[in-house]
C-alpha positions in Angstrom: 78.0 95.1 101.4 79.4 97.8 99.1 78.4 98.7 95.7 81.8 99.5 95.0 84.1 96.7 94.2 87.4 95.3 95.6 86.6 96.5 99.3 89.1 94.6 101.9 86.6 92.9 103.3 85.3 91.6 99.6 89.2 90.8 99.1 90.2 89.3 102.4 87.0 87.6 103.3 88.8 85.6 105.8 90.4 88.3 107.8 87.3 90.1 108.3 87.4 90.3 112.1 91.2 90.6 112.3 91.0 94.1 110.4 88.3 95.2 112.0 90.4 94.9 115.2 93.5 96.1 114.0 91.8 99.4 112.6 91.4 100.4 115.9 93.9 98.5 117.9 97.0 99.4 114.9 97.4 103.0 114.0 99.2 101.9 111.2 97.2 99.3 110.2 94.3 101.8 110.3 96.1 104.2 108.0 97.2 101.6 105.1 93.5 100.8 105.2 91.7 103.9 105.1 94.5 105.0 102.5 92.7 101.7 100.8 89.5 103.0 101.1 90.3 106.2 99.6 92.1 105.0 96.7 89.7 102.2 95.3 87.0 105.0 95.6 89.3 107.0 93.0 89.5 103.8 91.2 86.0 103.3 90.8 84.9 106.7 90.3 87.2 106.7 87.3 86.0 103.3 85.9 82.4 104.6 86.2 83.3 107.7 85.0 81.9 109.9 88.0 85.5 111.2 87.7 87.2 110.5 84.9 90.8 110.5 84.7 93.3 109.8 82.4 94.2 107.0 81.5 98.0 106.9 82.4 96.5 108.3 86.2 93.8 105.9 86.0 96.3 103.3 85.9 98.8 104.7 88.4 95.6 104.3 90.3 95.4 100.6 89.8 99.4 100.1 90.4 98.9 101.9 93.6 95.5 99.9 94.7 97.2 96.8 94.1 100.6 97.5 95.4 98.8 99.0 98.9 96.7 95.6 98.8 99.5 93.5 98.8 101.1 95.2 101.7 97.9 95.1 103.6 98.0 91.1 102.8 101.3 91.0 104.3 100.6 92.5 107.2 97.9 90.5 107.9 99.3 87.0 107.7 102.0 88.2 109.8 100.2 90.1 112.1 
């Protein structure tokens, strides 16, 4: 498991296999998930402060995480 938190897999424990096979069977799938990736790694680099950020962009951060993840989580119950 990751040390960082909030990971999809960590968030949607029971869709574990599904997104693994959509990453590489979905090209869109794949993209809202590595988009995923990359911003929670922003998020946490900026709640560790290994790169700080504002805090207004530190919470745009958030909005977007959240707002991506909820998406994702749509896409996979309908999917």
């Amino acid at each position: 498991m990751s040390n960082t938190p909030h990971e999809l897999a960590e968030e949607f424990p029971e869709f574990v296999e599904k997104m693994s096979a959509l990453k590489v069977s979905d090209a869109h799938f794949a993209k809202m998930a590595e988009e995923y990736h990359e911003l929670n790694r922003k998020v946490h680099g900026a709640e560790t402060n290994v790169a700080p950020r504002e805090e207004l962009a530190e919470v745009d951060l958030r909005k977007r995480r959240g707002a991506l993840k909820d998406e994702i989580y749509a896409y996979l119950k309908a999917n």
